[in-house]
N, C-alpha and C positions, 0 to 999 in steps of 0.2 A: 504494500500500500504506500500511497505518494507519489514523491518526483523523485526517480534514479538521476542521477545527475554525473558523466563522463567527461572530465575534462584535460588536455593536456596544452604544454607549448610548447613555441612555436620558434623554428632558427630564422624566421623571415622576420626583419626589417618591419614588415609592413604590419604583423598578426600579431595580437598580444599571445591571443590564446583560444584554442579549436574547442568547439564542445558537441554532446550530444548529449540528448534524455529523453524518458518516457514517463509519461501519466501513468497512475493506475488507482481509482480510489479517491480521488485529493481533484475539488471543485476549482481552490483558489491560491494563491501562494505572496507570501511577501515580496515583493520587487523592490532589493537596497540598494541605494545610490550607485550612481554607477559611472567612471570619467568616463570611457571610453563607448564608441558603438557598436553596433551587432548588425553582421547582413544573416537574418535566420530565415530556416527553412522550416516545414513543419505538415506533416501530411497528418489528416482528423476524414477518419470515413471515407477514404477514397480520394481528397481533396487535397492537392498540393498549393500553398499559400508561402509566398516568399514577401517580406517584407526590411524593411532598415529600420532599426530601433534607435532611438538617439540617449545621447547619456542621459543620465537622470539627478537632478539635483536636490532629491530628497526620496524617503521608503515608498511604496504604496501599495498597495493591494492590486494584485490584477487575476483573470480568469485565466482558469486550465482546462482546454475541454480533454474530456476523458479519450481514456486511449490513444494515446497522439502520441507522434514520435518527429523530437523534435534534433536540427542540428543548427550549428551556428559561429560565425566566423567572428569574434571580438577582435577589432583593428587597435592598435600600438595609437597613443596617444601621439599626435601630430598627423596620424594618417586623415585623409579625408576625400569624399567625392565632391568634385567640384561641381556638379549641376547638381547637386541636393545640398548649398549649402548647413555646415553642421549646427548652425548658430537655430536656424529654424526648426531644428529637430531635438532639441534639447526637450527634455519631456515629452516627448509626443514620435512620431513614427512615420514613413512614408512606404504603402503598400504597392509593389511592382506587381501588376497586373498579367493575365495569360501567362499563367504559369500551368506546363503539366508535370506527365512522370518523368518527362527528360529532358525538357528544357523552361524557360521563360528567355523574357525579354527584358534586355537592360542598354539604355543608351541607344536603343536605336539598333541591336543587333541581338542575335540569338545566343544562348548561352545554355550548353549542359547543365544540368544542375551538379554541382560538386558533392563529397562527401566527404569525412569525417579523414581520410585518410590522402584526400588530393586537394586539399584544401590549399594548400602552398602554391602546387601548377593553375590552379583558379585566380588565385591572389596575382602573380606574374602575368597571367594575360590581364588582369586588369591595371597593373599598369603599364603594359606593354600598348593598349588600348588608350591610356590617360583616360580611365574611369577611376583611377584613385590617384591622390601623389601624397605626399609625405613632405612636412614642410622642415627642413634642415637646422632651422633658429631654433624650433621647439623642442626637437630629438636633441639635442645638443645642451641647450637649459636643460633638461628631464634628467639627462646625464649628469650635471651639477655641472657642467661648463658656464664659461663666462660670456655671453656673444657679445661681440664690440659694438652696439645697439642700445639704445634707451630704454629706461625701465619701461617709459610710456609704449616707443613702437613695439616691447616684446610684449606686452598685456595685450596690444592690439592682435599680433599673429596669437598669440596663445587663444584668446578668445574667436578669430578664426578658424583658427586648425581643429579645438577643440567643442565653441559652446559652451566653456566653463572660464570661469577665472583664474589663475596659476592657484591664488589661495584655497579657491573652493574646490580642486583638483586635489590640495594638499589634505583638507579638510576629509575628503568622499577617504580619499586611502589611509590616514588614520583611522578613521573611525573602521573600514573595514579589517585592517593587522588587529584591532584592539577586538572585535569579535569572532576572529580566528582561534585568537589565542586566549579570549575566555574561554570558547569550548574546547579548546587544548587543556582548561581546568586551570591556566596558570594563576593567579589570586590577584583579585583587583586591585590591590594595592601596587602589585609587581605591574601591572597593565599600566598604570595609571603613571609610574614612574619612567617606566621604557618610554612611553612614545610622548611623555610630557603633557600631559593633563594638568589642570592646574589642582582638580581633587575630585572627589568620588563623584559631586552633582555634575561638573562640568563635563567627566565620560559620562553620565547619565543621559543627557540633554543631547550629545553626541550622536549613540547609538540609537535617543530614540527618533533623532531628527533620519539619519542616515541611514540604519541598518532597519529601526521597525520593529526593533528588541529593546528590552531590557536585560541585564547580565542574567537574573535567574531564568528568561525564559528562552536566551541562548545555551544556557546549561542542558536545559530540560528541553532537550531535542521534542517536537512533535511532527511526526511525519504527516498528519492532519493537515497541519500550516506549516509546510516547506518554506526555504528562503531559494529566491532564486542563484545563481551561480553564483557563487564563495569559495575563494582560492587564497591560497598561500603563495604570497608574491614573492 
């Protein structure tokens, strides 16, 4: 019962990290903040539905229809499509239409659907296509580099590339390490010191802005209310 949730990464540049899952039991799931986007794929009764998810800058509840089996390509922060600006997808979604069991349409051209395991040669033609590019200033900041640029023009590309702001970017992945590693069990106090809390209300307010938990009831797993994909970065 619930959401099986498979995920691994990725040596490309362009992917943070490949996933796949299935339904089974479980109507609805928490959806936690999220930098980065999703090109997901998702077939329910026969019906193949590909859409883009944009990041999310806060938790919320979304629907699971039953028996579904879902995969999905999470892009490396700075990656982006340039004809679906990311800035307009920020909470919300853009659905690619005509889609079947082996292909849909993106950009104007026909496309295999990829899977779980070619996800990288999927990623390479699109930007062999310039349906995705990767802005250089950003990968490079994410690295802790220093780009010889102003604070003001790199907030500008960041919230380009991304749809978030570097801080609120900083904010979505604290609060996700600090929910990793409560259910890793390690003790709020030790959470609180690692990633610089300023004390126990301040993670509170965090996790319930971001994640859609609280520390006890990311303890007390319920596969009832799954959380959507949670990785150890």
């Amino acid at each position: 019962m619930g959401l099986e949730v498979e995920s691994r990464p990725s040596d490309s540049p362009y992917i943070e990290r490949v996933w796949r899952s299935t339904s089974h039991d479980v109507s609805r799931m928490t959806s936690i903040a999220a930098a980065h986007w999703d090109l997901v794929f998702w077939q329910h009764r026969g019906q193949v539905n590909v859409a883009v998810l944009g990041p999310e800058s806060k938790a919320s509840q979304a629907l699971v229809p039953e028996d579904a089996t879902f995969f999905g390509i999470l892009f490396s922060l700075g990656t982006s499509m340039p004809h679906l600006p990311i800035s307009g997808l920020v909470d919300g979604s853009a659905e690619i239409p005509d889609a079947t069991r082996e292909s849909f349409w993106l950009k104007g051209s026909s496309w295999r659907l990829p899977d779980y395991d070619n996800a990288e040669a999927f990623v390479r033609r699109m930007v062999r296509e310039g349906v995705v590019e990767r802005d250089p200033l950003v990968a490079a900041a994410l690295d802790d580099a220093s780009p010889d640029v102003s604070e003001r023009t790199l907030q500008r590309r960041f919230v380009a590339a991304t749809g978030l702001t570097r801080g609120a970017i900083r904010q979505i992945d604290r609060a996700r390490r600090a929910a990793v590693l409560i259910q890793e069990g390690v003790p709020i106090q030790d959470v609180i010191h690692r990633l610089g809390y300023f004390d126990q209300p301040h993670l509170a307010r965090s996790l319930t802005r971001y994640i859609g938990r609280t520390a006890t009831r990311l303890r007390d797993r319920d596969p009832a209310e799954p959380l959507s994909l949670l990785y150890k970065t």
